[in-house]
C-alpha positions in Angstrom: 18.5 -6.4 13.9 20.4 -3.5 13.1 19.2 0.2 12.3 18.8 -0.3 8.8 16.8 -3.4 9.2 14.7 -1.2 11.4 14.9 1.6 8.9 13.3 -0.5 6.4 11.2 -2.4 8.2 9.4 0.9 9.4 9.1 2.6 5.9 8.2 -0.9 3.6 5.0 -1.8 6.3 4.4 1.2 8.6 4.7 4.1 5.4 2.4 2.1 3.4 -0.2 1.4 6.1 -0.4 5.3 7.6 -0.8 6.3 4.3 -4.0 3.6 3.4 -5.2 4.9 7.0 -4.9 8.9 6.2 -6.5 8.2 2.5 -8.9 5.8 4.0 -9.9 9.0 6.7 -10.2 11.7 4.0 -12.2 9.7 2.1 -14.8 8.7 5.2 -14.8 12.5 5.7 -15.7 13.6 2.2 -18.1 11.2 1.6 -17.0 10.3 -2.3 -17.8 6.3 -3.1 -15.0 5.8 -5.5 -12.5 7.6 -3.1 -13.7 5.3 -0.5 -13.8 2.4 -2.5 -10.2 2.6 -4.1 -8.8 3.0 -0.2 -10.4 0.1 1.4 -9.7 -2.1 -2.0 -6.3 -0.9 -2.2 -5.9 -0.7 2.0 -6.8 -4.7 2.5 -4.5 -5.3 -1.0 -1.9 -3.6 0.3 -1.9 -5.2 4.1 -2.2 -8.9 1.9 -0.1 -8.3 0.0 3.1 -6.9 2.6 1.9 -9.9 4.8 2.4 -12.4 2.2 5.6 -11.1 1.0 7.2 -11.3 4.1 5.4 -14.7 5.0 7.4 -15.9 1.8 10.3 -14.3 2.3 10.7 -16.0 5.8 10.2 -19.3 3.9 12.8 -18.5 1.6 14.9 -17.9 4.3 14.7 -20.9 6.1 15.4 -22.5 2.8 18.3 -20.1 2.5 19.4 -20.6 5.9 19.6 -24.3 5.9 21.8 -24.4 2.5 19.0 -25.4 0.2 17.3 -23.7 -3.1 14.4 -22.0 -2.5 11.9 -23.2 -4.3 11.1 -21.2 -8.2 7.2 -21.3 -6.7 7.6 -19.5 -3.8 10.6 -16.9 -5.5 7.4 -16.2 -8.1 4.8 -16.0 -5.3 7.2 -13.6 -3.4 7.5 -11.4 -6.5 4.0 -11.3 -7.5 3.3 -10.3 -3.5 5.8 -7.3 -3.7 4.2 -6.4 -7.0 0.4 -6.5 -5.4 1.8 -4.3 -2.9 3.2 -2.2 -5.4 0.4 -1.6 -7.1 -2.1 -1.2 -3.9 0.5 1.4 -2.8 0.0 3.4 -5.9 -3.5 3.3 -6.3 -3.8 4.4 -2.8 -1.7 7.6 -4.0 -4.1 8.3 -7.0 -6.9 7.7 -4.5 -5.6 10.3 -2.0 -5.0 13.0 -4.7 -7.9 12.3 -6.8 -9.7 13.0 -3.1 -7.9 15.9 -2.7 -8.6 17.3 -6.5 -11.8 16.2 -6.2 -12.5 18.1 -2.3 -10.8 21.7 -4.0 -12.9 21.4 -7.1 -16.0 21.0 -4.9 -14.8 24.1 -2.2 -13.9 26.6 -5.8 -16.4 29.2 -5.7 -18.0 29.3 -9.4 -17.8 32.7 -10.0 -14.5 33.3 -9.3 -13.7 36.1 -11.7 -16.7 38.3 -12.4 
């Protein structure tokens, strides 16, 4: 394995999962249900789905690796793991700025300008 295997091995699993872990936290914190909601929804999606990818990705590679077709199932099931992931990952981004909208709304003093 060399560095860029490394490379991307640390941002497409550990990225994703420290950012599910720091929404997940200043959701617990702030106490808003749909904040906390969308992380642990999107969180467990997004560990699923990463775990399945690469699950199916090492089957294709033993397929690969041993001169024969992968299989069109498991190059669909691979695709519609990355895109789960995909989508967790995002939602986990709204979550974590609707939280942070959401905790400067609630701090803004309402009578700001008289």
């Amino acid at each position: 394995m060399d560095r860029d295997d490394v490379l991307t091995l640390v941002v497409l699993t550990v990225v994703p999962l420290a950012l599910a872990l720091a929404v997940l936290a200043i959701s617990l914190n702030h106490r808003r249900r749909w904040v906390a909601t969308a992380s642990i929804v999107s969180g467990v999606t997004l560990v699923g789905s990463l775990t399945a990818y690469w699950w199916l990705w090492g089957i294709g590679f033993e397929h690969a690796d041993s001169y024969r077709p992968v299989p069109a199932g498991i190059e669909r099931a691979q695709a519609a793991a990355g895109l789960g992931a995909a989508v967790a990952y995002v939602l986990l981004i709204v979550a974590g700025a609707g939280s942070a909208v959401d905790v400067t709304l609630r701090r803004r003093p309402e009578n700001r300008l008289r």
